[in-house]
Residue frames as qw, qx, qy, qz and C-alpha x, y, z in Angstrom:
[[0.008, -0.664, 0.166, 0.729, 108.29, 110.26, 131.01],
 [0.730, 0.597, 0.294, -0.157, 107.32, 110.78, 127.36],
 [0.636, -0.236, 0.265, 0.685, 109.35, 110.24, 124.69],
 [0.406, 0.870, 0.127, -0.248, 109.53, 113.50, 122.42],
 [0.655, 0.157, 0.400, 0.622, 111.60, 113.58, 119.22],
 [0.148, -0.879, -0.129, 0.433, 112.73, 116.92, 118.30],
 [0.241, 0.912, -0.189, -0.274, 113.64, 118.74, 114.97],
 [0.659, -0.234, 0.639, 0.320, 115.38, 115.09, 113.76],
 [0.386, 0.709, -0.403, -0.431, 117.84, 114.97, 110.59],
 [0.609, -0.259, 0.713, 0.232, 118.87, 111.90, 109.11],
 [0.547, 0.645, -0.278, -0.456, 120.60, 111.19, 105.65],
 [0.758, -0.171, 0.620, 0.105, 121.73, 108.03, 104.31],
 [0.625, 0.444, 0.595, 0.239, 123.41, 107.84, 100.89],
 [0.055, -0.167, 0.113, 0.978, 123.12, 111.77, 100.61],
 [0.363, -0.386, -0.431, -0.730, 119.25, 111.40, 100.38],
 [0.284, -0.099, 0.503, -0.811, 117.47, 112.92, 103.18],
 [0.415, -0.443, -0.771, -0.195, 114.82, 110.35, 105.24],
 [0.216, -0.736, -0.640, -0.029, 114.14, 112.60, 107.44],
 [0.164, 0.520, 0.238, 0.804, 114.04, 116.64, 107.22],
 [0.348, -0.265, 0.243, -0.866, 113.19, 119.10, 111.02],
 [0.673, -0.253, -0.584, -0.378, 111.07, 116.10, 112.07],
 [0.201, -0.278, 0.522, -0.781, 109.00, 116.10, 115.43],
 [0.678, -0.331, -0.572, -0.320, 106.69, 113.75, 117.42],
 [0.438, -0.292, 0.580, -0.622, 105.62, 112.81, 121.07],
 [0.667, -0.080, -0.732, -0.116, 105.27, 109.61, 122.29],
 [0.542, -0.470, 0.208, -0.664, 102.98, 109.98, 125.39],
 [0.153, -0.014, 0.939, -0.307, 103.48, 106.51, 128.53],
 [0.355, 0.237, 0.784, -0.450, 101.02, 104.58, 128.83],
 [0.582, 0.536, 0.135, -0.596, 99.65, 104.77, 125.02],
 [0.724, 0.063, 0.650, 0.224, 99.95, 102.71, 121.52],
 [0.358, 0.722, -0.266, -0.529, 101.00, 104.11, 118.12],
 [0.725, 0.361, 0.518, 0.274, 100.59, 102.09, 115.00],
 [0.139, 0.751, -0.179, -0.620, 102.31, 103.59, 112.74],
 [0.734, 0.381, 0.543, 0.147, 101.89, 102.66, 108.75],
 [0.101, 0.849, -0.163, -0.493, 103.34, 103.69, 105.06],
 [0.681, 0.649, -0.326, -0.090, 104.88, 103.20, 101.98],
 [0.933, -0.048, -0.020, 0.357, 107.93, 100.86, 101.62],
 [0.688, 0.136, 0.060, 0.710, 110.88, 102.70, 102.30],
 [0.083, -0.840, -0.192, -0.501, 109.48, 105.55, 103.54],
 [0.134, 0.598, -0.458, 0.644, 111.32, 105.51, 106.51],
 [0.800, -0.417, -0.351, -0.252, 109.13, 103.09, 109.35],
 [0.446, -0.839, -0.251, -0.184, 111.83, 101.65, 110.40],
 [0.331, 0.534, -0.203, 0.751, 114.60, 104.38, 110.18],
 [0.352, -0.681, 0.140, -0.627, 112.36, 105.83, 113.09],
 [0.861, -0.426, -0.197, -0.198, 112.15, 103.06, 114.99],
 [0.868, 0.060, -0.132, 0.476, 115.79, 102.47, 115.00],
 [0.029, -0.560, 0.165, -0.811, 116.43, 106.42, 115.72],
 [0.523, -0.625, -0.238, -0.528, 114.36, 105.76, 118.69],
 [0.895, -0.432, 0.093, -0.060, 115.78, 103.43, 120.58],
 [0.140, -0.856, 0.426, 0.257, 119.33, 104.80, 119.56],
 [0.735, -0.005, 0.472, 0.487, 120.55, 101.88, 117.26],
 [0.502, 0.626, 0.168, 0.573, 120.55, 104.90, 114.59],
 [0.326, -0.274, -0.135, 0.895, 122.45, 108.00, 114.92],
 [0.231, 0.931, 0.282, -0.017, 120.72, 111.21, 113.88],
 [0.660, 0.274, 0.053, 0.697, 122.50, 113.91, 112.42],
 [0.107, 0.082, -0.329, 0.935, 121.55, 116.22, 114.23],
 [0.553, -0.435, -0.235, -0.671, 118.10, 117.55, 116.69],
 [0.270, -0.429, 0.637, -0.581, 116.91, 116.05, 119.97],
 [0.593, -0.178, -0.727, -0.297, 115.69, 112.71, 121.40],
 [0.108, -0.294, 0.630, -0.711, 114.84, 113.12, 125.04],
 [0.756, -0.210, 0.167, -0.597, 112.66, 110.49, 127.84],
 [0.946, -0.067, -0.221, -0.229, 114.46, 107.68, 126.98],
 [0.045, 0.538, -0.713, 0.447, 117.26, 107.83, 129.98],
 [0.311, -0.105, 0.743, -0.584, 116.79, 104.84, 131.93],
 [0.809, 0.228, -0.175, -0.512, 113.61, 103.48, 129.31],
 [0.389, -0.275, 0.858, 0.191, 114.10, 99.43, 129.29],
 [0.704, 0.316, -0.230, -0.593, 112.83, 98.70, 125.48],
 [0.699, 0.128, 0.703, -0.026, 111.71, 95.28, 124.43],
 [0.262, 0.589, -0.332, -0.689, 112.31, 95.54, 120.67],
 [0.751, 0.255, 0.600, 0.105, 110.47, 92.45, 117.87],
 [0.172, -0.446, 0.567, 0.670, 112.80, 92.74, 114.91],
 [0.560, 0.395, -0.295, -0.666, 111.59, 92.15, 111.29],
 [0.535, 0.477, -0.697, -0.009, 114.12, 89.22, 111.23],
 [0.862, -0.350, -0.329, -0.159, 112.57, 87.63, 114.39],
 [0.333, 0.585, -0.652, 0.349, 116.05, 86.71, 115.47],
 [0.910, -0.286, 0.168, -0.250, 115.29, 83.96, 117.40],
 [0.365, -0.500, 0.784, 0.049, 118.34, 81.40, 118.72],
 [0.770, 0.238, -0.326, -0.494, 118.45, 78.76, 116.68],
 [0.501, 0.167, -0.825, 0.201, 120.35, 76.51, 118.60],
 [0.153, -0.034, 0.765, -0.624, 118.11, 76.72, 121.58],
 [0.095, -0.315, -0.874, -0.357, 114.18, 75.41, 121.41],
 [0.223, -0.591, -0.183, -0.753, 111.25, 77.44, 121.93],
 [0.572, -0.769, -0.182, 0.221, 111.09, 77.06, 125.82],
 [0.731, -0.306, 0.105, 0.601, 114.62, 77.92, 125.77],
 [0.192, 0.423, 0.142, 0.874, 114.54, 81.21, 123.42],
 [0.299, -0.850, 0.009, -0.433, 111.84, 82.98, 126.00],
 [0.781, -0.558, -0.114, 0.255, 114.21, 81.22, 129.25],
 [0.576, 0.179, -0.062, 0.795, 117.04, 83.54, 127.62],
 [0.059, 0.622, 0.012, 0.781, 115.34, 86.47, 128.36],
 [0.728, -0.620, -0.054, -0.288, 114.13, 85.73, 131.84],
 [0.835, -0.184, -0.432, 0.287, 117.09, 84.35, 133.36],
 [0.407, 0.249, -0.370, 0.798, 118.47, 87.08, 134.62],
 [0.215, -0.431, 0.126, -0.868, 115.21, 88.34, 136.46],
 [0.732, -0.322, 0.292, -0.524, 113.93, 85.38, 138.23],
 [0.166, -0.466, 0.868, 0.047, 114.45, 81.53, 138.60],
 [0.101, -0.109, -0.820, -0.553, 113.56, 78.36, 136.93],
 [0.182, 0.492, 0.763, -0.378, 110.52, 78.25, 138.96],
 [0.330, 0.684, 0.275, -0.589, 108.88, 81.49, 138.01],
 [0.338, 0.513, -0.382, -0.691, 110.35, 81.36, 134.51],
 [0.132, 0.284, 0.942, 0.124, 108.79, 77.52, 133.92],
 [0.116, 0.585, 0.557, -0.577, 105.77, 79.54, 135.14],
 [0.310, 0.686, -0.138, -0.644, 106.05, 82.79, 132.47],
 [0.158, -0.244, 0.846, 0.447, 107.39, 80.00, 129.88],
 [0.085, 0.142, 0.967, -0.194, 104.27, 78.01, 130.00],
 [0.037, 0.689, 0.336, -0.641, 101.95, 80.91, 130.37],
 [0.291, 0.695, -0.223, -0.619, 102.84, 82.45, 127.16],
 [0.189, -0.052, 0.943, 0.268, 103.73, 78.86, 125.50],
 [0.140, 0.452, 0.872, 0.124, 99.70, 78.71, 125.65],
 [0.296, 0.704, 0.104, -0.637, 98.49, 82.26, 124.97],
 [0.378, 0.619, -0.287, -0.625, 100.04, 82.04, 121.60],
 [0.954, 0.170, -0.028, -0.245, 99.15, 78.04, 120.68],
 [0.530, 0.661, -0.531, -0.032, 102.66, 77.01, 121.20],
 [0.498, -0.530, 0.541, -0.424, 103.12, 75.22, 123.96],
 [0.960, 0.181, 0.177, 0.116, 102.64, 71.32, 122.07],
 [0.793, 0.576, -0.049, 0.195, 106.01, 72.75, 120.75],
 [0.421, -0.875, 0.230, -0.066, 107.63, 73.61, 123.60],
 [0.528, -0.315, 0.684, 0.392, 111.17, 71.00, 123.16],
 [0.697, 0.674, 0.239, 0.041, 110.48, 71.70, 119.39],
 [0.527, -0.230, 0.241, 0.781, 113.90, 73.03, 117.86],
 [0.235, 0.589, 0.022, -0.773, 113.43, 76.79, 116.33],
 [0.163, -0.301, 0.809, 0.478, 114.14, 75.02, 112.84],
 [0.023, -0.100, -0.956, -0.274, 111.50, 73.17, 112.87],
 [0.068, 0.516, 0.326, -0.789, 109.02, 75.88, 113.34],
 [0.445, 0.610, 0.378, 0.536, 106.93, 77.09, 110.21],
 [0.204, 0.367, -0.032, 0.907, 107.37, 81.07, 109.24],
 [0.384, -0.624, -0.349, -0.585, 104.35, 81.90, 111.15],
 [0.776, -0.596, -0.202, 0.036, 105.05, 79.98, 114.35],
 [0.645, -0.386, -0.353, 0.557, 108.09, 81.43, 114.55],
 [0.000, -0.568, 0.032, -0.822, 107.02, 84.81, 114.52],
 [0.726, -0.440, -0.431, -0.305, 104.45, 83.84, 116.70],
 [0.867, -0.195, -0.331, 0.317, 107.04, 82.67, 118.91],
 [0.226, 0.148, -0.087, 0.959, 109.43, 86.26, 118.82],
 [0.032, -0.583, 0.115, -0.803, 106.56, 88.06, 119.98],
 [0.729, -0.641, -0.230, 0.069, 105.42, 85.69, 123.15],
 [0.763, -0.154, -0.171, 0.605, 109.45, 86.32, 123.82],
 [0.092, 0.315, -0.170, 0.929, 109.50, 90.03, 123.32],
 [0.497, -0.625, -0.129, -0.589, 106.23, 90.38, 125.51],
 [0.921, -0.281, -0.229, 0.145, 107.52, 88.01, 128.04],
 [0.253, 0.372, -0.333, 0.829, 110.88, 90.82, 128.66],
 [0.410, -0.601, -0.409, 0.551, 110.29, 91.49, 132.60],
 [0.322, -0.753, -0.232, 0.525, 109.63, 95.25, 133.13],
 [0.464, 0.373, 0.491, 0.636, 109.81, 96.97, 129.74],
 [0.110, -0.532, -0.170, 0.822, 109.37, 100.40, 129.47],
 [0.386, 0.548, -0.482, -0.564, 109.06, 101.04, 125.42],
 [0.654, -0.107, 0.748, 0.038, 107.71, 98.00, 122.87],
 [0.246, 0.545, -0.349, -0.722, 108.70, 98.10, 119.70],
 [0.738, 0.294, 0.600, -0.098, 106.76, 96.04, 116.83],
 [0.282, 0.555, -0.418, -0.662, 108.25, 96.14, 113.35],
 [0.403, 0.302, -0.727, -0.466, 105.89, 94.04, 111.50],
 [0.372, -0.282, 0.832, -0.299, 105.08, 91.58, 114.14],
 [0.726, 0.176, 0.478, -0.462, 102.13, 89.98, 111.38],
 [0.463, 0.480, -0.629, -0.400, 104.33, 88.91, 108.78],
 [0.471, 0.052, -0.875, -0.101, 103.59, 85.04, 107.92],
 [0.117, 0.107, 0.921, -0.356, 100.87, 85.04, 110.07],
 [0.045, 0.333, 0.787, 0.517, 97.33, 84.15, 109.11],
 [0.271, -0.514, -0.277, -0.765, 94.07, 86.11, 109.02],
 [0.650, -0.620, -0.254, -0.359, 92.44, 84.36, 112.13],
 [0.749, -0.312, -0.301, 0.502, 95.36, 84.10, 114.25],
 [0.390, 0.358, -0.018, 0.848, 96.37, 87.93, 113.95],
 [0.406, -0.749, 0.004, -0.524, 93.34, 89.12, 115.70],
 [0.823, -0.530, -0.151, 0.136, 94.35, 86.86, 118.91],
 [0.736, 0.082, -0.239, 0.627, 97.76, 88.11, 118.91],
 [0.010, 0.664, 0.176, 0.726, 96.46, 91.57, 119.02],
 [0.647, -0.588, -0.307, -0.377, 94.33, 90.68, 121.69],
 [0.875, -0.228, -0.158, 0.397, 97.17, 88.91, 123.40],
 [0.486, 0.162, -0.054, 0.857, 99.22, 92.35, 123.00],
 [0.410, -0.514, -0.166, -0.735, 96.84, 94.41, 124.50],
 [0.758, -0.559, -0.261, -0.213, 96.51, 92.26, 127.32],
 [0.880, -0.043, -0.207, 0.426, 100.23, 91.76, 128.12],
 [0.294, 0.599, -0.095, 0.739, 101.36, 95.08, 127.84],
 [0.283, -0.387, -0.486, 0.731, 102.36, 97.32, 131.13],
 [0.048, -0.907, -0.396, 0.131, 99.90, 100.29, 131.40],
 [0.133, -0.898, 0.085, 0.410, 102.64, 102.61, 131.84],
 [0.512, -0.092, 0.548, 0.656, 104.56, 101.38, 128.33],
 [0.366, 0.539, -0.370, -0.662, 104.74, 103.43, 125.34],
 [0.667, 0.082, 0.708, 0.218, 104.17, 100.73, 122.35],
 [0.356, 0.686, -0.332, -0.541, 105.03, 101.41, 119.02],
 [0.678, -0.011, 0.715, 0.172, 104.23, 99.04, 116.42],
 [0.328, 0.579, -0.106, -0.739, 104.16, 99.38, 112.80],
 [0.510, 0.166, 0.837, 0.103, 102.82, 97.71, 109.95],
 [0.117, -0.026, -0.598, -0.792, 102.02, 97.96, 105.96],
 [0.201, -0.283, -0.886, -0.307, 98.66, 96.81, 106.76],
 [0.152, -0.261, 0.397, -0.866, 96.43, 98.79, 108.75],
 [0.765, -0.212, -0.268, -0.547, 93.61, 96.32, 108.54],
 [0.496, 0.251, -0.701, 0.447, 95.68, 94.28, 110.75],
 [0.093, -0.229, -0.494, 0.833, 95.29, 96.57, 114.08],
 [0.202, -0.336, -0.269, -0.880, 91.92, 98.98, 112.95],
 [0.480, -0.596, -0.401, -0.504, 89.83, 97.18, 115.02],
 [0.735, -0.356, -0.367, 0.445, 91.79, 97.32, 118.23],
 [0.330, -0.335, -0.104, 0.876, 92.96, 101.22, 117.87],
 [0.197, 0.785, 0.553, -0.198, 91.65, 104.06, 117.69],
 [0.362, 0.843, -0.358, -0.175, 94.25, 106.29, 115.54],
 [0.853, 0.007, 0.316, 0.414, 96.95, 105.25, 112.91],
 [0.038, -0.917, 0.008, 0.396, 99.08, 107.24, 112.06],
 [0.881, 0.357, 0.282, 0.134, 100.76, 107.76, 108.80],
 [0.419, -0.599, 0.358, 0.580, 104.29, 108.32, 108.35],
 [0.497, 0.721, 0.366, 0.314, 104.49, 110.26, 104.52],
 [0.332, -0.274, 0.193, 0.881, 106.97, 112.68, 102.79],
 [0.268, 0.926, 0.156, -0.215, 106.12, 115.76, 101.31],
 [0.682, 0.460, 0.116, 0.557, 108.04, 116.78, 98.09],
 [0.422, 0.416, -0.192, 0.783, 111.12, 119.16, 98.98],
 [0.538, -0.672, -0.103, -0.498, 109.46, 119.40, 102.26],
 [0.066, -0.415, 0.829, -0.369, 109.79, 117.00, 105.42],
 [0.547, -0.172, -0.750, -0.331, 108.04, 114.11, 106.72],
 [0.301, -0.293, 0.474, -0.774, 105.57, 113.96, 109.15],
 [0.161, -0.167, -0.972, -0.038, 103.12, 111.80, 110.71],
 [0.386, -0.096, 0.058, -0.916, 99.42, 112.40, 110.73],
 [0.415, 0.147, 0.855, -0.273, 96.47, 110.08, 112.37],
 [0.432, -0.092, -0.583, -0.682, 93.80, 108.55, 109.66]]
């Protein structure tokens, strides 16, 4: 089921970020969504997937949705080492076998896998992004994947492969929603971006470029 946001309010501060705002988010499709700083990226994202309240309007489709969600802030364990941050998310859906297996598997999709008993610490900024999204793609049975940012502190030739690597990993029937300041990033992998912008004493909406 799609999700469809409906006539959302939200104020923070007593300045309105977002003003009668609507959108559809259709299974089985990707939205990149891009904009100014502070325009509100991701206010939405965080409305979506209910860690914000709204003040009022509808969010319906996402009873029963299991989201996979790659923070700005990585948030990666730091007391556990990079086998051991994707074996947190897997333990509850399968044993060590299969999750050696999925561990291993995604260790070498995203070049990390010489660093497998590496402590998180000792990670540069890049590798451990790198690392947060093999672990958010690697969530068993996601429904909804959210990306806020996922190419910060990584480099030019390693961004297409991640892409590539997200695009391959993904369930068919997930919604993915990723967003990013950069649009050269994703352009050659999608085929709309869509651009989340306020209109003076208006509302904000999102229109594909």
């Amino acid at each position: 089921m799609s999700i469809v946001l409906e006539n959302i309010n939200k104020t923070y501060n007593n300045q309105q970020i977002f003003k009668n705002f609507s959108f559809l988010f259709e299974d089985g499709n990707m939205y990149v969504l891009t904009g100014t700083v502070g325009v509100g990226k991701t206010t939405l994202l965080n409305i979506i997937t209910q860690i914000t309240d709204i003040d009022s309007g509808m969010i319906s489709g996402m009873n029963d949705k299991k989201i996979s969600y790659l923070f700005q802030d990585n948030r990666l364990i730091k007391s556990k080492n990079v086998s051991d941050n994707i074996r947190f998310v897997l333990k509850d859906s399968m044993n060590k076998i299969e999750a050696n297996k999925v561990i291993e598997d995604y260790l070498k999709l995203f070049d990390l896998y010489e660093y497998r008993n590496y402590n998180v610490d000792k990670l540069s900024g890049g590798m451990q992004k790198k690392l947060a999204i093999a672990r958010t793609l690697a969530i068993p049975n996601y429904d909804i994947l959210i990306l806020d940012e996922p190419f910060n502190n990584i480099d030019i030739k390693q961004k297409n492969i991640i892409m590539e690597n997200i695009i391959k990993l993904v369930p068919k029937h997930a919604i993915v929603i990723l967003v990013t300041h950069n649009v050269e990033d994703v352009i050659n992998f999608v085929s709309e971006v869509y651009v989340l912008e306020k209109i003076p004493n208006s509302k904000f909406y999102i229109h594909p470029i």
